[in-house]
C-alpha positions in Angstrom: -62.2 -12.6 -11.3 -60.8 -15.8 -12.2 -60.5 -18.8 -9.4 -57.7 -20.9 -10.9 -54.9 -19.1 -9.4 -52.1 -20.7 -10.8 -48.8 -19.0 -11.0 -45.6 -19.4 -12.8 -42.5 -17.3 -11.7 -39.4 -17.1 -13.8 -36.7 -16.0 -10.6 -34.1 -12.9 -11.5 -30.7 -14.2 -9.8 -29.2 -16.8 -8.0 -31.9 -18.5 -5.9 -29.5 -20.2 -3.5 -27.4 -16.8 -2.8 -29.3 -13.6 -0.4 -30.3 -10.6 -1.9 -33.5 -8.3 -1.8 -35.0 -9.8 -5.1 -34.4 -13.4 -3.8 -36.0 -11.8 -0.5 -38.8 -10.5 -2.0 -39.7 -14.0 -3.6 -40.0 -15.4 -0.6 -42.4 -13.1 1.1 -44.9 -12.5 -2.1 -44.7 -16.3 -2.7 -45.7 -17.1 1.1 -48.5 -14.9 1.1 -49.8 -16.1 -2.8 -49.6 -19.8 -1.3 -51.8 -18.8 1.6 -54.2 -17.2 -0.6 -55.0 -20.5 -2.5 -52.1 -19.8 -5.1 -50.2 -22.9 -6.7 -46.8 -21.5 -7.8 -43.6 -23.1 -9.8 -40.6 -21.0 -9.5 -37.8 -21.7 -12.8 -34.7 -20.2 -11.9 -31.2 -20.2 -12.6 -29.1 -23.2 -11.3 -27.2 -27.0 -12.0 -28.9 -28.7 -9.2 -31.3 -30.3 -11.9 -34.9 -29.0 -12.9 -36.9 -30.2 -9.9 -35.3 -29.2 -6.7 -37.0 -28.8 -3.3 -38.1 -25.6 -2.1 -36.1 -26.1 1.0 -33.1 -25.3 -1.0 -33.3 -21.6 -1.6 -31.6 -18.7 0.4 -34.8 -17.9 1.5 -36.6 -21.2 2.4 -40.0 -21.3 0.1 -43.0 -23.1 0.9 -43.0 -26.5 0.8 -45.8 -26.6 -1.9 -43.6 -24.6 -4.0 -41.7 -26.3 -6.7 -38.4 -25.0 -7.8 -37.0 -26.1 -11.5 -33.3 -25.3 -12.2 -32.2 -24.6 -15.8 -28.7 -23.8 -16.6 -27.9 -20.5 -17.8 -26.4 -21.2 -21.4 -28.7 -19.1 -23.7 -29.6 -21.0 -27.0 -32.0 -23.3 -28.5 -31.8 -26.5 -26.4 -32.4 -23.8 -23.2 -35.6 -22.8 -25.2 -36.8 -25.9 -26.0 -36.4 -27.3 -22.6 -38.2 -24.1 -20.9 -41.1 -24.2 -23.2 -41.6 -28.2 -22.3 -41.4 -27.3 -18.6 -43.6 -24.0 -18.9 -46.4 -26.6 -20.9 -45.8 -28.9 -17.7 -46.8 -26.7 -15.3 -49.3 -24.9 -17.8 -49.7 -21.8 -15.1 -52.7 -19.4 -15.9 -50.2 -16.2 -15.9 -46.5 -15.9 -15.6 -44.4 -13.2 -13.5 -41.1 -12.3 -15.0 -38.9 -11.1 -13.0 -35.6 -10.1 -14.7 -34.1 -6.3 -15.1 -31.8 -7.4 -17.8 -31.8 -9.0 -21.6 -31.3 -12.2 -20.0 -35.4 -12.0 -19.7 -35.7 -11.9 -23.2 -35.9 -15.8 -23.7 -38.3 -16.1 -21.2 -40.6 -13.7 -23.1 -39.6 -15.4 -26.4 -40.7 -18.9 -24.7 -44.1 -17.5 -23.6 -45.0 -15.4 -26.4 -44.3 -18.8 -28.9 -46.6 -20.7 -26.5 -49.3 -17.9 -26.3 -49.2 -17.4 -22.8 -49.9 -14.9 -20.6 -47.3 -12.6 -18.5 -46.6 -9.4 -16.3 -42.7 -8.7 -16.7 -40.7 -6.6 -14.3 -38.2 -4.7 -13.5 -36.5 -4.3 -10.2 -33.9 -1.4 -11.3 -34.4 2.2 -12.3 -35.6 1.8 -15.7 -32.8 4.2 -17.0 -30.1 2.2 -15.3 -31.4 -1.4 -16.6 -31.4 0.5 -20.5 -28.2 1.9 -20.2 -26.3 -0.8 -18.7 -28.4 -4.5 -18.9 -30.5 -4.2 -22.7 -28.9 -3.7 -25.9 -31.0 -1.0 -27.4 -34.8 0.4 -25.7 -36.9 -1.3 -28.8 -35.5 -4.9 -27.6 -36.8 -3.9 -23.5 -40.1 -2.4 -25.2 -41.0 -5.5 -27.5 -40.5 -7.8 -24.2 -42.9 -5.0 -22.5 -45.4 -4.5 -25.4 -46.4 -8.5 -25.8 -46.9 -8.9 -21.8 -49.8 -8.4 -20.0 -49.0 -6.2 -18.0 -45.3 -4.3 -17.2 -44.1 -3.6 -13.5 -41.6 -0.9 -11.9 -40.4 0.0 -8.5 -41.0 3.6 -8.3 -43.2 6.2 -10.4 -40.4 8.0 -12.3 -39.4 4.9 -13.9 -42.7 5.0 -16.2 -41.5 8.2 -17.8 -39.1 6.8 -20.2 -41.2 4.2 -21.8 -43.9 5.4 -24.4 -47.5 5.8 -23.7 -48.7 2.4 -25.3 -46.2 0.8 -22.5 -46.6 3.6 -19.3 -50.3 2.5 -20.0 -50.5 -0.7 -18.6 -47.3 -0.4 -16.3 -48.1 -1.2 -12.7 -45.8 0.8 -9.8 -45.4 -1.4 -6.6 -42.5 -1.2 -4.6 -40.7 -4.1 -2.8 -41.8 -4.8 0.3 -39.6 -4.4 3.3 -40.0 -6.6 7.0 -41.1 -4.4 9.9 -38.3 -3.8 12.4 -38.3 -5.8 15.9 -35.8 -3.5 18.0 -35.3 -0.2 16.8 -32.1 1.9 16.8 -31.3 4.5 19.4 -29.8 7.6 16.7 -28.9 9.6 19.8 -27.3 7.2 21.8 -23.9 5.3 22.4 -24.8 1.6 21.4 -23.3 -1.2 23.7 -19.9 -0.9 22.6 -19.8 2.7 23.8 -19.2 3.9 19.9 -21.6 5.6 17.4 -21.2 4.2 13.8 -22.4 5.3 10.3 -23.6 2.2 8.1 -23.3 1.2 4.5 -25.0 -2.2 3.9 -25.0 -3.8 0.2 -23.0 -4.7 -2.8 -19.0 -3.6 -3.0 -19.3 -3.0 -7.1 -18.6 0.3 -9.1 -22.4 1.5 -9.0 -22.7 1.6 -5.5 -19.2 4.2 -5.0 -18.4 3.2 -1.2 -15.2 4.8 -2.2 -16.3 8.2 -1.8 -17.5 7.0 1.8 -14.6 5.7 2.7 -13.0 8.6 1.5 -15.4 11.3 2.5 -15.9 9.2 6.7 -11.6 9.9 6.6 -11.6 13.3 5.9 -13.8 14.2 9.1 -13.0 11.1 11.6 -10.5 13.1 13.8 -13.3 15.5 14.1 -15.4 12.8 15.3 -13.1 10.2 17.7 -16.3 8.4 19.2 -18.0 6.9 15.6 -16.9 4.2 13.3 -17.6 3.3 9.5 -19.3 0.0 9.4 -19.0 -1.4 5.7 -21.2 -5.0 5.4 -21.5 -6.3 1.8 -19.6 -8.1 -0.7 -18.6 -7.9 -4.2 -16.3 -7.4 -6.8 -14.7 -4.4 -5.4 -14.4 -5.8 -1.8 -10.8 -5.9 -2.3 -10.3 -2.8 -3.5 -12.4 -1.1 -0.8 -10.4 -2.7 1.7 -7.3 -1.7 0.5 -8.6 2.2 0.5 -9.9 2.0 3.3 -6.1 0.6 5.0 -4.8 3.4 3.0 -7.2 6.0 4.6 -7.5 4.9 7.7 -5.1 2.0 8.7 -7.9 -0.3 9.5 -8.2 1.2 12.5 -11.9 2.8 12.5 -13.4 1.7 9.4 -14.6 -2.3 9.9 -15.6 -4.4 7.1 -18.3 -7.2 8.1 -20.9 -9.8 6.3 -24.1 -11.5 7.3 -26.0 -14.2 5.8 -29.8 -13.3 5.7 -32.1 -10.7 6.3 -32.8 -11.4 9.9 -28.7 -11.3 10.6 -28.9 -7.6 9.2 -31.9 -6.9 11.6 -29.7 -7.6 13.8 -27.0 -4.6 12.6 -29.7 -2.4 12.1 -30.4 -1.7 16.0 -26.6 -1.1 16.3 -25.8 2.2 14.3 -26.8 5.7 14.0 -26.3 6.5 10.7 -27.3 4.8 7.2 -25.5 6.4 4.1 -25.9 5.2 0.4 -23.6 6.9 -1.8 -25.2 4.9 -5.1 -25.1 6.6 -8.3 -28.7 4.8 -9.3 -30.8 2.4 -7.5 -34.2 0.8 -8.0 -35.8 0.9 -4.8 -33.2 0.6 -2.3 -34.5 -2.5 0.3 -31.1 -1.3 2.6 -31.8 2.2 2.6 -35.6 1.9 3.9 -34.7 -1.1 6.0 -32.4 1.4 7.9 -35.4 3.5 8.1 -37.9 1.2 9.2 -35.7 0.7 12.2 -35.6 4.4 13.1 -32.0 4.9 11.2 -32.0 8.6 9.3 -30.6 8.3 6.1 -28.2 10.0 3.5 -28.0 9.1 -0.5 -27.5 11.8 -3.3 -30.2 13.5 -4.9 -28.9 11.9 -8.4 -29.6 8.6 -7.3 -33.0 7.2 -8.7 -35.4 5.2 -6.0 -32.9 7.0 -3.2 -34.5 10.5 -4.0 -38.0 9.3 -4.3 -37.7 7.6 -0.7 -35.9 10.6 1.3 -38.0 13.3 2.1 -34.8 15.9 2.7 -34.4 17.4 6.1 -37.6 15.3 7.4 -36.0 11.4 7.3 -32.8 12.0 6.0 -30.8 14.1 3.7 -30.1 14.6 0.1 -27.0 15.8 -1.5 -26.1 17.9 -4.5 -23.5 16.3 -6.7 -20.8 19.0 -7.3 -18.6 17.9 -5.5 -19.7 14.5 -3.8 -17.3 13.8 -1.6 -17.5 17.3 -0.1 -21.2 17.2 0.2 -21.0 14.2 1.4 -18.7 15.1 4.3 -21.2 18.5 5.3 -24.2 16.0 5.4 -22.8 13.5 7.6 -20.9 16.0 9.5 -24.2 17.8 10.1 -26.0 15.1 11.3 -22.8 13.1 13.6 -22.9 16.5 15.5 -26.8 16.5 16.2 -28.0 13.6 18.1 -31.5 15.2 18.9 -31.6 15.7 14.9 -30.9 12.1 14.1 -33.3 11.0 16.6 -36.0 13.0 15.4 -35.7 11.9 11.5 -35.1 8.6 12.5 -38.3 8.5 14.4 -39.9 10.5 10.8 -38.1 7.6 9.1 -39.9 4.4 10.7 -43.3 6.2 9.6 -41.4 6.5 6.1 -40.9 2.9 6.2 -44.2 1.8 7.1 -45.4 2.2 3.8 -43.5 -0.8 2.3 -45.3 -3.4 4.9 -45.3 -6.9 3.0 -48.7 -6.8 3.4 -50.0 -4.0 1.5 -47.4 -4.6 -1.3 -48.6 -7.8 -1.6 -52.3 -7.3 -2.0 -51.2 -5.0 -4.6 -49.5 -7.7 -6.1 -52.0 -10.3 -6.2 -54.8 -8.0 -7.4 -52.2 -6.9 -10.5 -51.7 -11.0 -11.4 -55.4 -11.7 -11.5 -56.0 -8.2 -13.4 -53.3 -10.2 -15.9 -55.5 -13.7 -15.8 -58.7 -11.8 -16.7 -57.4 -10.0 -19.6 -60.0 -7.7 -20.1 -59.0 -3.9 -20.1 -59.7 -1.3 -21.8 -56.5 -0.1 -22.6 -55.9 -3.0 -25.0 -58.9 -2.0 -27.5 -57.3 1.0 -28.8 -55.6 0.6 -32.6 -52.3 2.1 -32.0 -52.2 0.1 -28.7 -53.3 -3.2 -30.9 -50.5 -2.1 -33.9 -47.6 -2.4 -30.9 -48.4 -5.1 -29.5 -48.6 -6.8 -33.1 -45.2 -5.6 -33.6 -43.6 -6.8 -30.4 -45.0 -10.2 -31.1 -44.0 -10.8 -34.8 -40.2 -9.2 -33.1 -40.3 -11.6 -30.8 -41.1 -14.6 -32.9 -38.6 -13.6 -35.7 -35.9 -13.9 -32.6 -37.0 -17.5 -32.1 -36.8 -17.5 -35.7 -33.3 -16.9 -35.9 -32.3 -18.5 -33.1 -31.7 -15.3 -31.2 -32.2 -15.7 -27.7 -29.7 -12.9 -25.9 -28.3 -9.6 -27.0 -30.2 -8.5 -30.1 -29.9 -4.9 -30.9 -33.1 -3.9 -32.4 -33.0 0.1 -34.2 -34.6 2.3 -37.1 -32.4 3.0 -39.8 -33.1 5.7 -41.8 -32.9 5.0 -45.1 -32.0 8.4 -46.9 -29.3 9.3 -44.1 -28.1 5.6 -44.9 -27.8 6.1 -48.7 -25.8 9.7 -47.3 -23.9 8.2 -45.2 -23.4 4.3 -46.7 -19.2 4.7 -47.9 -19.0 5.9 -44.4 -21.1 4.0 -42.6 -19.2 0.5 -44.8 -15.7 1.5 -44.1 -16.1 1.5 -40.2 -18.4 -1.0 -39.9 -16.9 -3.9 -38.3 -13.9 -1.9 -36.9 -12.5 -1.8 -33.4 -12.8 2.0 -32.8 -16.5 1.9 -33.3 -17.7 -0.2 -30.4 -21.6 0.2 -30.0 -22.0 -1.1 -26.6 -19.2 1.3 -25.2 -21.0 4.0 -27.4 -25.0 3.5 -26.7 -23.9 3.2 -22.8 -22.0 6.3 -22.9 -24.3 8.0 -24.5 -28.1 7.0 -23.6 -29.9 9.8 -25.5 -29.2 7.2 -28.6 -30.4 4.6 -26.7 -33.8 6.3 -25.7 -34.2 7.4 -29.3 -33.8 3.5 -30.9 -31.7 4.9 -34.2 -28.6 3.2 -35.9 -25.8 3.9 -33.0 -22.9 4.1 -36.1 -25.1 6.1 -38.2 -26.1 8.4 -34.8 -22.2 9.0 -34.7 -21.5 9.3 -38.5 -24.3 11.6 -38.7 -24.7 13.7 -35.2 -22.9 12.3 -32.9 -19.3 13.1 -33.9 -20.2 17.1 -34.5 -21.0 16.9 -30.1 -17.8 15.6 -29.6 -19.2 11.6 -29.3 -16.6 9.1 -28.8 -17.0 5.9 -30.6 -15.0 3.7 -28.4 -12.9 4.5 -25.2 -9.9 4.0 -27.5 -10.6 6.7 -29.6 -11.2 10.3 -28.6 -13.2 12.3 -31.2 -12.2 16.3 -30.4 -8.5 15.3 -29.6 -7.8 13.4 -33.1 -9.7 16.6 -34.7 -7.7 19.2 -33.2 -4.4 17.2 -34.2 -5.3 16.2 -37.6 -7.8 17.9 -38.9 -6.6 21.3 -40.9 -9.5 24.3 -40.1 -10.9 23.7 -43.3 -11.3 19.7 -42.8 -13.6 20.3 -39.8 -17.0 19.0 -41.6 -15.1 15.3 -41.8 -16.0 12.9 -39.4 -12.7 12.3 -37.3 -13.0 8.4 -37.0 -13.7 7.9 -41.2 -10.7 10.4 -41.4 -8.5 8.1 -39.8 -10.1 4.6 -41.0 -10.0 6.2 -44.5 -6.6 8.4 -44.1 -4.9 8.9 -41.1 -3.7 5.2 -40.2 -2.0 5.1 -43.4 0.2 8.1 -42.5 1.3 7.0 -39.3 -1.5 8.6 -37.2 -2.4 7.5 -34.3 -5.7 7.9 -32.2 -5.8 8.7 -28.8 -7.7 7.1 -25.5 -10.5 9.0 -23.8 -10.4 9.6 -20.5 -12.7 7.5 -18.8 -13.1 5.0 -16.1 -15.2 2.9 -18.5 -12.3 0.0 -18.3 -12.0 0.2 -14.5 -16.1 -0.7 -14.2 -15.8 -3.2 -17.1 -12.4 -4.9 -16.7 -13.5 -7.9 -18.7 -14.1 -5.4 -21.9 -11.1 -4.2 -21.6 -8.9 -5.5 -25.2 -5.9 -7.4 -24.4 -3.7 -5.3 -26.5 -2.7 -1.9 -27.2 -4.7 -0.8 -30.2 -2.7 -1.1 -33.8 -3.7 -0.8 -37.0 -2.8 -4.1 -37.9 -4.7 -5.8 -35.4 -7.8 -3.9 -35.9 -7.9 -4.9 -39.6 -7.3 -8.8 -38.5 -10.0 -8.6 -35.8 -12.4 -6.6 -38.7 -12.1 -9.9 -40.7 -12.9 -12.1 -38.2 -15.9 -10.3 -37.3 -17.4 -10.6 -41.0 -16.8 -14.2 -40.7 -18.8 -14.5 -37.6 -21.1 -12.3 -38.5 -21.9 -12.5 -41.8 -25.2 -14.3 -41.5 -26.5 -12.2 -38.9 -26.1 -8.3 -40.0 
């Protein structure tokens, strides 16, 4: 095993705000240092490119330097990270980013022939659908590392076997609690509360909480709803919540660091997680670790790998989740012997995330990664990828594309099929491919053409190209019976707006989740056909 231990990690979000991520540097990096490790940590920021390791969220060691780069993706970015990363000159890098925004940071190290490990800290399903452009993008950034890391084991299952090979599962590490909750017990205020801890944004669903805890609160008078986070939502939230409940039993609250949280923790007698996906939920088994039983749905990735149902906690179905949600935390409000006995099941849960054995495993994966020798890397087809990923990568440098490059196959006979089609739409505002490959992650998972998917299958299964456009509706009231084998969206583009049809919005919340997509004005033909043009201008050296 090598003995220059010398580490360079590039830091997913905003060092100088808390989070689990930012947490989590902080305790792998402490232990690393006090293993002999000398680490540089490049990050995200404006304070300049060498700032003090005092200045984080989560105080680093002192021998820990921090370099700040700002976050305007392009080629002065690139150059200036590959000057720094031949600076420090670390013997293996540790990527930590779940979304595209990673990508130059492989690009940077792949021109300079270094080696990395890149992770992951969300469900690897989630990070596809909603943080990379298309899966072949995400595997040529995990194809040329090292190795690849994820949270929990599922998360391997989606990748292909020349990536699940050499993809390492460690979950985050969580600190052991110093008081523990009493579940069955009226804490000092003489009140029993239910908890939900994290970020207020549209992935998380506290509204069904809020909705779901005011439904049954008259049946319970002596519990609260205790809602700590921030976000994007926050406002909204509250203003459901006044609706609901009149502020009267449902209290919104903040803290600023882990050890203020440890300091909730002690106070409730319920945790509840009403996420639709998760990575590995630092929260949820912080709750448990201090003897808190849990709720989340059994949709929810990382939550259902954590709960054990009926031992620690519960899982719901998702019929009807605010319903099932009501049952579950009804069944355990009215059983204080039951929450005390899976909350005492839940603190041996929790042991298993001790900072300490996650980050042995973390230190023997980064030296694996220095040594470079493994056996997985001497098969052909193995050698063939990685080939491929690297050549991808360099042509992005290339071409200057450091952010948001859509990588698919394109099959060339369906192409030829399809091309008056596939020409006509292209460019057009009813066919938006990051609405559509979002919507719809089958197309994502199989790396095709997302307006050829549509032109071709997509359409006949009722697909809708953009939220603007519903597919079955402008079939049923355009298309005659014998007109059914046209694709609905050509119809119109080659048809219908020129007799004074009209397409019609799907119903979605896909606006409500992405306000900033949402297009300024009503959709008309004539602005579509303005905005078309200006798209071939800006695009026209690029498709």
């Amino acid at each position: 095993m090598p003995t220059n231990k010398k580490l360079l990690l590039f830091a997913s979000g905003d060092l100088f705000s808390i989070g689990g991520v930012q947490r989590s540097y902080q305790v792998l990096t402490d232990y690393l240092v006090k293993q002999g490790w000398k680490i540089d940590v490049i990050g995200w920021g404006v304070n300049g490119t060498d700032s003090g390791a005092s200045q984080a969220a989560y105080k680093l060691d002192d021998n820990i330097k921090i370099w700040l780069f700002p976050k305007k993706i392009g080629k002065k970015l690139f150059a200036a990270l590959c000057e720094a990363v031949t600076d420090i000159n670390p013997e293996i890098s540790l990527i930590v980013n779940s979304s595209q925004l990673g990508l130059i940071w492989a690009q940077v190290l792949t021109h300079l022939d270094r080696r990395y490990v890149y992770s992951i800290r969300g469900s690897s399903e989630y990070c596809l659908r909603y943080l990379w452009p298309s899966l072949k993008t995400m595997e040529s950034v995990f194809l040329n590392a090292e190795y690849g890391h994820v949270l929990m084991p599922s998360y391997k299952k989606m990748f292909s076997d020349a990536i699940s090979a050499k993809l390492e599962v460690i979950p985050s590490q969580i600190e052991p609690s110093k008081i523990n909750a009493i579940p069955d017990k009226l804490n000092a205020s003489g009140r029993y509360v239910v908890l939900y801890s994290g970020r207020f944004s549209f992935e998380k669903r506290v509204d069904l909480l809020i909705e779901a805890f005011s439904n049954i609160r008259n049946d319970f008078p002596e519990w609260d709803l205790w809602l700590y986070g921030a976000g994007p939502l926050e406002n909204t939230l509250k203003a459901l919540s006044e609706k609901l409940d009149g502020k009267d039993r449902i209290i919104f609250g903040q803290v600023n660091n882990t050890d203020e949280m440890y300091e909730v923790y002690p106070l409730v007698h319920l945790k509840v997680l009403t996420s639709e996906q998760e990575g590995c939920p630092m929260a949820l088994r912080e709750a448990m670790a201090h003897g808190v039983p849990v709720i989340g749905y059994e949709e929810c990735s990382g939550t259902n790998e954590i709960i054990t149902h009926g031992h620690d906690g519960l899982l719901l179905d998702n019929d009807d989740r605010v319903k099932s949600l009501m049952d579950g935390m009804a069944s355990l409000m009215s059983k204080p012997e039951l929450r005390r006995s899976m909350g005492n099941n839940a603190r041996v849960t929790a042991s298993k995330y001790d900072p300490l054995l996650i980050n042995r495993k973390w230190e023997k994966l980064l030296l694996k990664a220095i040594d470079g020798n493994d056996s997985i890397k001497t098969s052909k087809k193995y050698k063939e990828q990685t080939e491929w990923s690297e050549k991808v990568l360099k042509d992005m440098i290339d071409k200057e594309r450091f952010s948001n490059v859509y990588i698919f196959d394109r099959d060339p006979v369906l192409f030829e099929k399809h091309k008056k089609e596939y020409l006509l739409i292209y460019g057009h505002r009813l066919f938006d491919k990051k609405f559509y490959l979002e919507e719809y992650l089958d197309v994502k998972k199989l790396g095709v053409d997302p307006l050829l998917h549509y032109l071709t299958t997509g359409w006949v299964k009722g697909y809708n190209p953009s939220p603007e456009f519903d597919t079955r509706i402008y079939s049923n009231m355009y298309l005659a019976s014998d007109s059914k084998e046209v694709c609905p969206l050509y119809h119109y583009y080659s048809f219908g707006c020129f007799n004074g049809y009209a397409p019609v919005p799907v119903k979605t919340n896909y606006f409500e989740k992405w306000p900033n997509r949402k297009p300024k004005n009503v959709y008309s033909i004539r602005d579509d056909l303005s905005e078309e043009r200006k798209y071939f201008e800006k695009n026209y050296n690029r498709t």
